[in-house]
Chimera marker file (.cmm) of the C-alpha trace (Angstrom):
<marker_set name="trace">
<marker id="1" x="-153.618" y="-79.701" z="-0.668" r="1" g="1" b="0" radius="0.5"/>
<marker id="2" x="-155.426" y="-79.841" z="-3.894" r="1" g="1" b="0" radius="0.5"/>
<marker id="3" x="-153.720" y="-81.502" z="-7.298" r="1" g="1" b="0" radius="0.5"/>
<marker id="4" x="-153.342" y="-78.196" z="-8.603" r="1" g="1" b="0" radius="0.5"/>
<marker id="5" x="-151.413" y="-76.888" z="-5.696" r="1" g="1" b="0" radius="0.5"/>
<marker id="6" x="-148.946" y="-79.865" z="-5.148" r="1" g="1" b="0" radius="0.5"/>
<marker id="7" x="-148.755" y="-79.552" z="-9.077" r="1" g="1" b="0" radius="0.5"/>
<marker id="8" x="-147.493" y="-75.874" z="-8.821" r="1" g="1" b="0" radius="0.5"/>
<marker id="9" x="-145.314" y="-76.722" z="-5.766" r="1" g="1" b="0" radius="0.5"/>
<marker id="10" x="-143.389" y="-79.269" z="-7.648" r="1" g="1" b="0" radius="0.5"/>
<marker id="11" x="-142.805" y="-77.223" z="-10.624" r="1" g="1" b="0" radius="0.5"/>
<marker id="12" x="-141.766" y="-74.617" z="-8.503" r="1" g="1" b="0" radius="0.5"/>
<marker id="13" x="-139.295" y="-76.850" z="-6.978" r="1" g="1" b="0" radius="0.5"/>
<marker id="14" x="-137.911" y="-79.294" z="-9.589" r="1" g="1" b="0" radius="0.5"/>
<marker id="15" x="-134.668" y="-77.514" z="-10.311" r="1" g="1" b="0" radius="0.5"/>
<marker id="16" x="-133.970" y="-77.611" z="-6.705" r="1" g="1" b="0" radius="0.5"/>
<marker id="17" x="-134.683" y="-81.248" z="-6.100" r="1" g="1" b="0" radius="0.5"/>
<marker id="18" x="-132.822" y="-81.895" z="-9.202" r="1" g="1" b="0" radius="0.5"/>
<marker id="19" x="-129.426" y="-80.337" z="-8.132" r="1" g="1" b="0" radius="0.5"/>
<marker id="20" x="-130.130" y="-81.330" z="-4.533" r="1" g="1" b="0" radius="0.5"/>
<marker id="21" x="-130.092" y="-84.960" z="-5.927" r="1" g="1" b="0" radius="0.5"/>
<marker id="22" x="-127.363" y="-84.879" z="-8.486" r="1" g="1" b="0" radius="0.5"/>
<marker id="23" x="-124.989" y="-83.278" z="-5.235" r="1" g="1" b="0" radius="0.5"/>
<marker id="24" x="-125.504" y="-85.896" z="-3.191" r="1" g="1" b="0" radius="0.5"/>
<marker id="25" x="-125.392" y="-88.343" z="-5.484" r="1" g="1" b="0" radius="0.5"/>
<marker id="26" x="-127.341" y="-91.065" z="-3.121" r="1" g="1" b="0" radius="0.5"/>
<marker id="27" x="-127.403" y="-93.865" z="-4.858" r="1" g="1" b="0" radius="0.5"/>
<marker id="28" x="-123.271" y="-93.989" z="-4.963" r="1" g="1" b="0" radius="0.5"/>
<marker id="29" x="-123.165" y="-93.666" z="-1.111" r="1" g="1" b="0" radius="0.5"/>
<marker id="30" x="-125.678" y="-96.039" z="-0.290" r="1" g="1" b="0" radius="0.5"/>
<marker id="31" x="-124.228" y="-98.710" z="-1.756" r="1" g="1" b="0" radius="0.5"/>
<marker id="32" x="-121.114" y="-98.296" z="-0.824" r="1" g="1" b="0" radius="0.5"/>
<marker id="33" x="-120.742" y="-99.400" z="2.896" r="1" g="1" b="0" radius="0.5"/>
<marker id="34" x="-117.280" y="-97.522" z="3.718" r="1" g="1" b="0" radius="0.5"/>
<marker id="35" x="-119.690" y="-94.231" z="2.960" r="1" g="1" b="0" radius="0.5"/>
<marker id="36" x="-122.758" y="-95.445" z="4.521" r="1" g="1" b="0" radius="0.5"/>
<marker id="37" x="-122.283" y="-94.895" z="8.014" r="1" g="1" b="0" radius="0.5"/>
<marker id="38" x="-121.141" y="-90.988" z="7.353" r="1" g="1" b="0" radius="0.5"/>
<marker id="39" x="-124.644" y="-90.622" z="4.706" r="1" g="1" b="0" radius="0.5"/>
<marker id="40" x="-126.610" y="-91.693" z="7.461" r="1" g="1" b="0" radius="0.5"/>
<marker id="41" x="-125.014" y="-89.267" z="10.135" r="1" g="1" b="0" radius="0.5"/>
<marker id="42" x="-125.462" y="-86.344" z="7.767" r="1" g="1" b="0" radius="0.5"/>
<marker id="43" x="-129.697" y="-87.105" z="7.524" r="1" g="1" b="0" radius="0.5"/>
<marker id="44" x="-129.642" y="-87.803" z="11.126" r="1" g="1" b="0" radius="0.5"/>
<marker id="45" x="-128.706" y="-84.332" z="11.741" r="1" g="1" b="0" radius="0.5"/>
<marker id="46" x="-130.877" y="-83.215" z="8.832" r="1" g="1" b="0" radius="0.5"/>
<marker id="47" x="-133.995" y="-85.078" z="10.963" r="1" g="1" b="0" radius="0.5"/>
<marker id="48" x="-133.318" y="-84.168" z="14.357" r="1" g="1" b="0" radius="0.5"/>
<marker id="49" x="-133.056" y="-80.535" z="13.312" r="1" g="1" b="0" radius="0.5"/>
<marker id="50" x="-136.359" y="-80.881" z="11.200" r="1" g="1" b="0" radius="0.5"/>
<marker id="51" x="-138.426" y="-82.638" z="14.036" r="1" g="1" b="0" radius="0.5"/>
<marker id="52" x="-136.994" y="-80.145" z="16.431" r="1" g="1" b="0" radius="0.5"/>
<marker id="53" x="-138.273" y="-77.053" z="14.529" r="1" g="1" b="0" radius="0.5"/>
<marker id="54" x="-141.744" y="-78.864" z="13.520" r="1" g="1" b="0" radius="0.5"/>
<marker id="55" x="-142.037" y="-79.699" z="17.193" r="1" g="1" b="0" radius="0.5"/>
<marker id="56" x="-141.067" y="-75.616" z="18.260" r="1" g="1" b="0" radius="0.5"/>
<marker id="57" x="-143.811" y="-74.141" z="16.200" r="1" g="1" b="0" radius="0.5"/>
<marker id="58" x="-146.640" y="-76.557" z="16.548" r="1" g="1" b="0" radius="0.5"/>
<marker id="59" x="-145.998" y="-77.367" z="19.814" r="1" g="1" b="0" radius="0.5"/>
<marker id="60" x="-147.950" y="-80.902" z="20.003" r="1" g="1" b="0" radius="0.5"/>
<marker id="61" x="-150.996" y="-79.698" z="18.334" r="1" g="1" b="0" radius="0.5"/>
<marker id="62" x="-150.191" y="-81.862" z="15.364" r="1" g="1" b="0" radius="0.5"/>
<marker id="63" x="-148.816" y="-84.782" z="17.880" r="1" g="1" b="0" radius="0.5"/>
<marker id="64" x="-151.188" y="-87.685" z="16.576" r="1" g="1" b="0" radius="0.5"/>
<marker id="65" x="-150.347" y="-87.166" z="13.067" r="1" g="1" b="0" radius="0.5"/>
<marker id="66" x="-146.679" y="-86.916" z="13.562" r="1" g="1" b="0" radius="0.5"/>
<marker id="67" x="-145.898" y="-89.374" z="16.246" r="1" g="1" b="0" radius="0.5"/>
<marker id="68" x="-145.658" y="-92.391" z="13.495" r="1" g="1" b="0" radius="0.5"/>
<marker id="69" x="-143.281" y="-90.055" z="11.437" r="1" g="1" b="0" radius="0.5"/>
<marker id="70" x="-140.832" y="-89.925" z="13.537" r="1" g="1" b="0" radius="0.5"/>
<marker id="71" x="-137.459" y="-90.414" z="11.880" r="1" g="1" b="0" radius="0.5"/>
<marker id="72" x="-134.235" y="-89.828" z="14.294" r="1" g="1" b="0" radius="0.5"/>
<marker id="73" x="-134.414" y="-92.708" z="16.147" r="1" g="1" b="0" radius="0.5"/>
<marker id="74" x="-134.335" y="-95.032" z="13.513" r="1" g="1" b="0" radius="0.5"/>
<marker id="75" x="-131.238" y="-93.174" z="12.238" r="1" g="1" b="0" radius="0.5"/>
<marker id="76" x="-129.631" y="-93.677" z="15.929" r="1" g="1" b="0" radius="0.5"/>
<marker id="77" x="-130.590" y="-97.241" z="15.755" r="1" g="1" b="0" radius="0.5"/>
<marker id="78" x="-128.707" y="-97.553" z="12.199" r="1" g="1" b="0" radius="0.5"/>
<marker id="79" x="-125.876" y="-95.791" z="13.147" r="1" g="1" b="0" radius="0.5"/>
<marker id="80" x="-125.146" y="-98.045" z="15.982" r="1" g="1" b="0" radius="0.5"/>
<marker id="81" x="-125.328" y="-101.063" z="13.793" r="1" g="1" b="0" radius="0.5"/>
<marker id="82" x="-123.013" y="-99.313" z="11.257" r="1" g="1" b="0" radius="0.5"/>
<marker id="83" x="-120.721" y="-98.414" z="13.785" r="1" g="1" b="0" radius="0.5"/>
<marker id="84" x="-121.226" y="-94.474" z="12.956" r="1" g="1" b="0" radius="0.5"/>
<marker id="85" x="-121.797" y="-91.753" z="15.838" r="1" g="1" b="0" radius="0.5"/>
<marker id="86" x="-124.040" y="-92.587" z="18.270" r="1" g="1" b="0" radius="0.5"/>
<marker id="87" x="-125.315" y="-89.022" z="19.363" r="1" g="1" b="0" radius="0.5"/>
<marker id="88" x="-127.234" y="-86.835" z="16.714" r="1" g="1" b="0" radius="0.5"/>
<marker id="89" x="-125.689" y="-83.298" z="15.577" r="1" g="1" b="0" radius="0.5"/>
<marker id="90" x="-128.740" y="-81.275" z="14.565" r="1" g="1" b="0" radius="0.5"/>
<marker id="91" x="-128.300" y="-79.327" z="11.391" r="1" g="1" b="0" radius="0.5"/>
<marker id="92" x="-129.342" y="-75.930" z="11.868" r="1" g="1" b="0" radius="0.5"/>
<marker id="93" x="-132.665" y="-75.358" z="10.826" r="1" g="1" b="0" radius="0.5"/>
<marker id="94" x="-134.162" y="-71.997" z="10.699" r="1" g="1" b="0" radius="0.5"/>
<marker id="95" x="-136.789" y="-71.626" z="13.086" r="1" g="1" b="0" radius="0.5"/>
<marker id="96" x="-140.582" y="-72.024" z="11.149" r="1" g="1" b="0" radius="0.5"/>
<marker id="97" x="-141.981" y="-67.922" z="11.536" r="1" g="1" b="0" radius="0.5"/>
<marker id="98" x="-145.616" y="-69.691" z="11.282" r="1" g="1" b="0" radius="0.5"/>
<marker id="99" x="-147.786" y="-72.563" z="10.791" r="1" g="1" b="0" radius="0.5"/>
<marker id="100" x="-147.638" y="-72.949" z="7.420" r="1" g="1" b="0" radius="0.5"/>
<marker id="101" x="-143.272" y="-73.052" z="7.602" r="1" g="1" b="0" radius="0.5"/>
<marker id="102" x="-143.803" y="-75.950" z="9.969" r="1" g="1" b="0" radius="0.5"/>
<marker id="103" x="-145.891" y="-77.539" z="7.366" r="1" g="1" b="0" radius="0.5"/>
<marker id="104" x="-143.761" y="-76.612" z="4.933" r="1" g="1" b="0" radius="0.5"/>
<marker id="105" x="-140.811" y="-78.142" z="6.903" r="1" g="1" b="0" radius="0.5"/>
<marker id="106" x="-142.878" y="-81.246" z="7.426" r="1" g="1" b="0" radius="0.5"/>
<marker id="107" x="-143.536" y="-81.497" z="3.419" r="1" g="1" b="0" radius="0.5"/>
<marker id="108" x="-139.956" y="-81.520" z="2.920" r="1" g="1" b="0" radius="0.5"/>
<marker id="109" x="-139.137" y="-84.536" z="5.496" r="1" g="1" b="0" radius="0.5"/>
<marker id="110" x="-141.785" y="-86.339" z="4.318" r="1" g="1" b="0" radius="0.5"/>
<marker id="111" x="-141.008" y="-85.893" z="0.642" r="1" g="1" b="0" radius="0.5"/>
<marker id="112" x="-137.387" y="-87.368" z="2.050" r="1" g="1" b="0" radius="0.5"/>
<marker id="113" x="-139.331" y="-90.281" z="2.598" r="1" g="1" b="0" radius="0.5"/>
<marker id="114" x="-140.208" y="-90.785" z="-0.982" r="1" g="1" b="0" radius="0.5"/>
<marker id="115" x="-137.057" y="-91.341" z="-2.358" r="1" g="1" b="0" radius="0.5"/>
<marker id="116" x="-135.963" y="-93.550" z="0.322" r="1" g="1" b="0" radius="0.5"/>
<marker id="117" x="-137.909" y="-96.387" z="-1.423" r="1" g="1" b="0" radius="0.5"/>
<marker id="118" x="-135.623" y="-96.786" z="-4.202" r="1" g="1" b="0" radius="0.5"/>
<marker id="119" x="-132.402" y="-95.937" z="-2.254" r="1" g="1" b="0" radius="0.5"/>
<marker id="120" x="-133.750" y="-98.687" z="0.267" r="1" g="1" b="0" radius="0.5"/>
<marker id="121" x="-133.783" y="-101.435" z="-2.208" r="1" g="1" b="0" radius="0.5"/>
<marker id="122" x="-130.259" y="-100.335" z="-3.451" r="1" g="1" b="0" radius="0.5"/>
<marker id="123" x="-129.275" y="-101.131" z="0.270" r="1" g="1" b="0" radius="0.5"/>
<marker id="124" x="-131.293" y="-104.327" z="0.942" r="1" g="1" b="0" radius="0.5"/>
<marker id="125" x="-129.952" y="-105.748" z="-2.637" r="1" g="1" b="0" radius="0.5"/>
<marker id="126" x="-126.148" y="-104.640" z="-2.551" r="1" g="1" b="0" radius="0.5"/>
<marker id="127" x="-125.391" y="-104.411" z="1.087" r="1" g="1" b="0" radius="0.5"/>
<marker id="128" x="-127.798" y="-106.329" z="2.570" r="1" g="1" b="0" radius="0.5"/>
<marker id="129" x="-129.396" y="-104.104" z="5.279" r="1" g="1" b="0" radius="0.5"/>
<marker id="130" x="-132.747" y="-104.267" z="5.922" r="1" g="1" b="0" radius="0.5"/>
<marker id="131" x="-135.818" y="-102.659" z="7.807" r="1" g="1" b="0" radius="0.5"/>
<marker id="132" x="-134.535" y="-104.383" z="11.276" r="1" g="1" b="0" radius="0.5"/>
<marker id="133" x="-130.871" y="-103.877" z="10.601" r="1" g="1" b="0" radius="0.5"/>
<marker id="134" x="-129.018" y="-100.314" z="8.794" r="1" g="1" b="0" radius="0.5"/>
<marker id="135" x="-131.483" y="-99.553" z="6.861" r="1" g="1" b="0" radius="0.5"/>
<marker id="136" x="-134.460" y="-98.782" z="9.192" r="1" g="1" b="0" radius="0.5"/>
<marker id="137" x="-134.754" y="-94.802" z="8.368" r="1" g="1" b="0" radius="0.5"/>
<marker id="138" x="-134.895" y="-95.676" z="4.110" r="1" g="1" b="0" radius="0.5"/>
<marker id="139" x="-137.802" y="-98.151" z="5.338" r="1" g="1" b="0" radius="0.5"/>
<marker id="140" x="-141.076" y="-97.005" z="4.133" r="1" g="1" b="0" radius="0.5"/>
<marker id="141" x="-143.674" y="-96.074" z="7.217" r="1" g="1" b="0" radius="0.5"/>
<marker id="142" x="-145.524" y="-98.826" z="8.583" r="1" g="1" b="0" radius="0.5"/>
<marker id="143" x="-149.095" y="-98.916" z="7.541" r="1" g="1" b="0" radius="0.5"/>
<link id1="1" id2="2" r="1" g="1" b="0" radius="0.2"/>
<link id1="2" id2="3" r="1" g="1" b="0" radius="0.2"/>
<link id1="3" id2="4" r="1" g="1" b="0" radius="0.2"/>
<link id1="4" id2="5" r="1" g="1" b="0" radius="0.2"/>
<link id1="5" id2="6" r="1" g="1" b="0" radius="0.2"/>
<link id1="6" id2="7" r="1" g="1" b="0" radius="0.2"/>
<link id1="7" id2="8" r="1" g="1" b="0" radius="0.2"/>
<link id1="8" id2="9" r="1" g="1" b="0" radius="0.2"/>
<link id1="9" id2="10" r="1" g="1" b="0" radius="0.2"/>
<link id1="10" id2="11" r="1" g="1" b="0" radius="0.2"/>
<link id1="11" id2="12" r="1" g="1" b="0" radius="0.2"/>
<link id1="12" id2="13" r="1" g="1" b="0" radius="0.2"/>
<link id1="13" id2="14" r="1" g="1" b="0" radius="0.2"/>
<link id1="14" id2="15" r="1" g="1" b="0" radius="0.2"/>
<link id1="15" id2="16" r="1" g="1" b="0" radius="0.2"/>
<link id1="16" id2="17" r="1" g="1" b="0" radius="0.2"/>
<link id1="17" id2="18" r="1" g="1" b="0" radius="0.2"/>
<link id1="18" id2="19" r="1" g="1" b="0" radius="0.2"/>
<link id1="19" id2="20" r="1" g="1" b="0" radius="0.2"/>
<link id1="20" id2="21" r="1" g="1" b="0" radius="0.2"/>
<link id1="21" id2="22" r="1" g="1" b="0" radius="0.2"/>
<link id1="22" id2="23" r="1" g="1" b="0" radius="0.2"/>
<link id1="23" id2="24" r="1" g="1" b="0" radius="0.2"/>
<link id1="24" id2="25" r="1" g="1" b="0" radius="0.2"/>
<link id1="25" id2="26" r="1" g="1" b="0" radius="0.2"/>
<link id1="26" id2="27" r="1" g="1" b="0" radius="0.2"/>
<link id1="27" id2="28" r="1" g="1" b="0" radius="0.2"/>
<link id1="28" id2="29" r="1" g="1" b="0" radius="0.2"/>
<link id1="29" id2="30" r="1" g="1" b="0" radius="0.2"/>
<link id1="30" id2="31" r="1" g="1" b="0" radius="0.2"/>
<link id1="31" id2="32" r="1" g="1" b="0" radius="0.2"/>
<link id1="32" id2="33" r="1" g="1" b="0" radius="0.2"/>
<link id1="33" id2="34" r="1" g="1" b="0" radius="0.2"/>
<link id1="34" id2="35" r="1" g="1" b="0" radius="0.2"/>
<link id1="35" id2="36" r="1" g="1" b="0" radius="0.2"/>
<link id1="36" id2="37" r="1" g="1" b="0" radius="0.2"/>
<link id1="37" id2="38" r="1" g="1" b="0" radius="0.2"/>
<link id1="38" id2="39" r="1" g="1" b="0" radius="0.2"/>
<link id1="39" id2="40" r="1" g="1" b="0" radius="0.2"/>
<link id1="40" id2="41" r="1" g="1" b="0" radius="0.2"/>
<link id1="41" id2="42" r="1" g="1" b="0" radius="0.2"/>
<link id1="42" id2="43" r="1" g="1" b="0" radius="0.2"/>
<link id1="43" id2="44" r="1" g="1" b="0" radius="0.2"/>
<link id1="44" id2="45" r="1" g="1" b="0" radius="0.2"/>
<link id1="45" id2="46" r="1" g="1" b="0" radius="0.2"/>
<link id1="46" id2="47" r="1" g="1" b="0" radius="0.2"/>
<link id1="47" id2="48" r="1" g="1" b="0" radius="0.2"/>
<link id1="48" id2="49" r="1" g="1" b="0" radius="0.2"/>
<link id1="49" id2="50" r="1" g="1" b="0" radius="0.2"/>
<link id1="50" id2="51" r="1" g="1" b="0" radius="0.2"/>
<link id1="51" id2="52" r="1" g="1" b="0" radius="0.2"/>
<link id1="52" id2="53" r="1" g="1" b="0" radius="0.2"/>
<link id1="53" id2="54" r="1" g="1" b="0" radius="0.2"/>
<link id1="54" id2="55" r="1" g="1" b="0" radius="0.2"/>
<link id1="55" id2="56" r="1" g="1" b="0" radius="0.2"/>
<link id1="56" id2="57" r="1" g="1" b="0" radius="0.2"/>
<link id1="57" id2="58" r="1" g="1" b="0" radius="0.2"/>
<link id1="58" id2="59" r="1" g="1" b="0" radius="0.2"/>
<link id1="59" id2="60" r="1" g="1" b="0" radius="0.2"/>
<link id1="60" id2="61" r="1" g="1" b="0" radius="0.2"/>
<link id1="61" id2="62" r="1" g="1" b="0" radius="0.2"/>
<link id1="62" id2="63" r="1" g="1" b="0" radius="0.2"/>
<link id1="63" id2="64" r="1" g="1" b="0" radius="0.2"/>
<link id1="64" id2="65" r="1" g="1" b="0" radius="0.2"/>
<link id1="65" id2="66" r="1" g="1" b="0" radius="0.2"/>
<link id1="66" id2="67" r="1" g="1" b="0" radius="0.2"/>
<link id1="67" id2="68" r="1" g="1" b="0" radius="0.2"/>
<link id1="68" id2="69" r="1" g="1" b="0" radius="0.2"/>
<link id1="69" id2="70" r="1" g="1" b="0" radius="0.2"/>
<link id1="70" id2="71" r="1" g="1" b="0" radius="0.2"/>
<link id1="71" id2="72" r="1" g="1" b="0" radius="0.2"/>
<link id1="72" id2="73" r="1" g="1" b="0" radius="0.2"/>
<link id1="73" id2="74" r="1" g="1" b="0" radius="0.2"/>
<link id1="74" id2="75" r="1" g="1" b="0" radius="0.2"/>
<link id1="75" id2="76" r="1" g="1" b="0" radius="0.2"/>
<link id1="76" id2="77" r="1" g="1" b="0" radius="0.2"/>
<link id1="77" id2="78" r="1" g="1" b="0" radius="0.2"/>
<link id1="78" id2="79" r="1" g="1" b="0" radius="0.2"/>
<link id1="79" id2="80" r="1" g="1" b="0" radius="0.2"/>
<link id1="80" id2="81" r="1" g="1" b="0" radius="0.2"/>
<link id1="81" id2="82" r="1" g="1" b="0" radius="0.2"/>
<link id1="82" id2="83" r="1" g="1" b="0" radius="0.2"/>
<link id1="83" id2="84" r="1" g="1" b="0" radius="0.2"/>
<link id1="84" id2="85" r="1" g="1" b="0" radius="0.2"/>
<link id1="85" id2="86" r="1" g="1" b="0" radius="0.2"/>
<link id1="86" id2="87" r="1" g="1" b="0" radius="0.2"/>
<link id1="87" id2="88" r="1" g="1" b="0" radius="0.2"/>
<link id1="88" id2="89" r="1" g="1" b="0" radius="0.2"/>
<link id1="89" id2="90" r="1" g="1" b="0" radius="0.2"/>
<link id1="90" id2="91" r="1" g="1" b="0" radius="0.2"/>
<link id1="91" id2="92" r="1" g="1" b="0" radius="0.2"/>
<link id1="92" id2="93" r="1" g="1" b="0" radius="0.2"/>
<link id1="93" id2="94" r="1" g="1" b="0" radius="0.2"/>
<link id1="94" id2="95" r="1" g="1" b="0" radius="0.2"/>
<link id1="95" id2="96" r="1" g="1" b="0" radius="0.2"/>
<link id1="96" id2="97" r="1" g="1" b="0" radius="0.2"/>
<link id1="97" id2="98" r="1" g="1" b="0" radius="0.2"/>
<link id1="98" id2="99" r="1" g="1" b="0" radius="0.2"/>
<link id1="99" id2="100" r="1" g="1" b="0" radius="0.2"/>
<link id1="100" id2="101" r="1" g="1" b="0" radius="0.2"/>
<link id1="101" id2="102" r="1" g="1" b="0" radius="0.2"/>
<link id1="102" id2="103" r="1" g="1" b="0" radius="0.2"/>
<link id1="103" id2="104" r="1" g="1" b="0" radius="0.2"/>
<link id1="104" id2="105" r="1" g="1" b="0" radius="0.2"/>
<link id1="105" id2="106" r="1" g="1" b="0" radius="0.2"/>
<link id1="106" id2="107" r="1" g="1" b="0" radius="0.2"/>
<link id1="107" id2="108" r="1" g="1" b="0" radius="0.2"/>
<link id1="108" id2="109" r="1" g="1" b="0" radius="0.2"/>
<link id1="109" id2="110" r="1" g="1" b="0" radius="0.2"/>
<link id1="110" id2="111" r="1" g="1" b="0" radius="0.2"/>
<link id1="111" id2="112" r="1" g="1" b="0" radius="0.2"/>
<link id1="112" id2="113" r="1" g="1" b="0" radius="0.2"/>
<link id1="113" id2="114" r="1" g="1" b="0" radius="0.2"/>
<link id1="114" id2="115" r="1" g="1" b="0" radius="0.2"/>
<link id1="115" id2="116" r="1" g="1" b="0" radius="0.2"/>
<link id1="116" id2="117" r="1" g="1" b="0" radius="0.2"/>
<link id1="117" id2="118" r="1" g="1" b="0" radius="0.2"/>
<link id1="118" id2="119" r="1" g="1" b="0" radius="0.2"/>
<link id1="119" id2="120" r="1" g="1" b="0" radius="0.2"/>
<link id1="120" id2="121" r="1" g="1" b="0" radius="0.2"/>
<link id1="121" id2="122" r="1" g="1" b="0" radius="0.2"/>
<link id1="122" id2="123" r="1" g="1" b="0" radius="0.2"/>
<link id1="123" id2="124" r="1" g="1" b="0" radius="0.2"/>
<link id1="124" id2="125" r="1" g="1" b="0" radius="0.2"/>
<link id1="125" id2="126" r="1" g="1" b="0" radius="0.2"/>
<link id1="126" id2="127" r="1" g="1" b="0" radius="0.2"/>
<link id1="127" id2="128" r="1" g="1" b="0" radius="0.2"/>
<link id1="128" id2="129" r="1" g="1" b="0" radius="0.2"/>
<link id1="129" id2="130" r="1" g="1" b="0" radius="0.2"/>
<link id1="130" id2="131" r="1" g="1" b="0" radius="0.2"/>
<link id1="131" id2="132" r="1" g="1" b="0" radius="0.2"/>
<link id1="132" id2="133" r="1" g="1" b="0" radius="0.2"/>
<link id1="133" id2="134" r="1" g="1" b="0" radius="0.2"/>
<link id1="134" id2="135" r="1" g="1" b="0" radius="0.2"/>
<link id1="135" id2="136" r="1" g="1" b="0" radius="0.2"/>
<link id1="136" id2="137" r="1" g="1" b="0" radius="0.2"/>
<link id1="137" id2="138" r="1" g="1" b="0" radius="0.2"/>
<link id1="138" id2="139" r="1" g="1" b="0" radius="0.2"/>
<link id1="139" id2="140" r="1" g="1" b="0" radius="0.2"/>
<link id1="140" id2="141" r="1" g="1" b="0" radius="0.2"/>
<link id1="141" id2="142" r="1" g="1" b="0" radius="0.2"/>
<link id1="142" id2="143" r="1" g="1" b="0" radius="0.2"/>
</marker_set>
């Protein structure tokens, strides 16, 4: 994507991401560990249902480049040390029509990852969690 394009697609989405942040309000839940365990359910469904409709429409073809990206089982893994449910409820996810949806789709998960840097160090510094234990799916990728 070229610096002009990613430029025009964040403009185009910056009230969105704005009032999608200010609703959840992620920095409140994440360091508070009574609301933790539910915040962590709620994007485990969000990333099952992502991966699953990724995984529909490109059906392996992309399988190299996502098989490091894969985020629900680190959310399983967290919710079993947080003492949340154990077995992922996808959130519906429209179906991707084409190629460039599933992208599209992909672009938003990953751009989930971005802001998990800063609400990861609000978790390792007030609660305590870490890569290896609650906080694996904030973690940033491994190289």
């Amino acid at each position: 994507m070229t610096s002009s394009a990613l430029q025009a697609l964040r403009a185009a989405t910056s009230e969105a991401h704005s009032r999608l942040d200010q609703g959840l309000d992620l920095p409140r839940h994440v360091s508070r560990p009574d609301r933790r365990a539910a915040l962590v359910a709620r994007f485990q469904g969000f990333q099952v249902g992502i991966e699953a409709a990724i995984g529909r429409r490109l059906d392996g073809r992309t399988e190299l480049a996502m098989a490091h990206r894969r985020r629900a089982d680190r959310f399983t893994a967290d919710l079993a040390e947080l003492g949340g449910a154990r077995r992922p409820r996808p959130c519906p996810i429209p179906p991707a029509r084409s190629d460039a949806e599933a992208l599209g789709l992909l672009y938003v998960s990953e751009g989930s990852t971005l802001g998990a840097a800063f609400l990861f160090k609000e978790a390792r510094d007030r609660l305590g969690l870490s890569e290896t234990f609650g906080a694996r799916n904030l973690a940033a990728y491994p190289q």
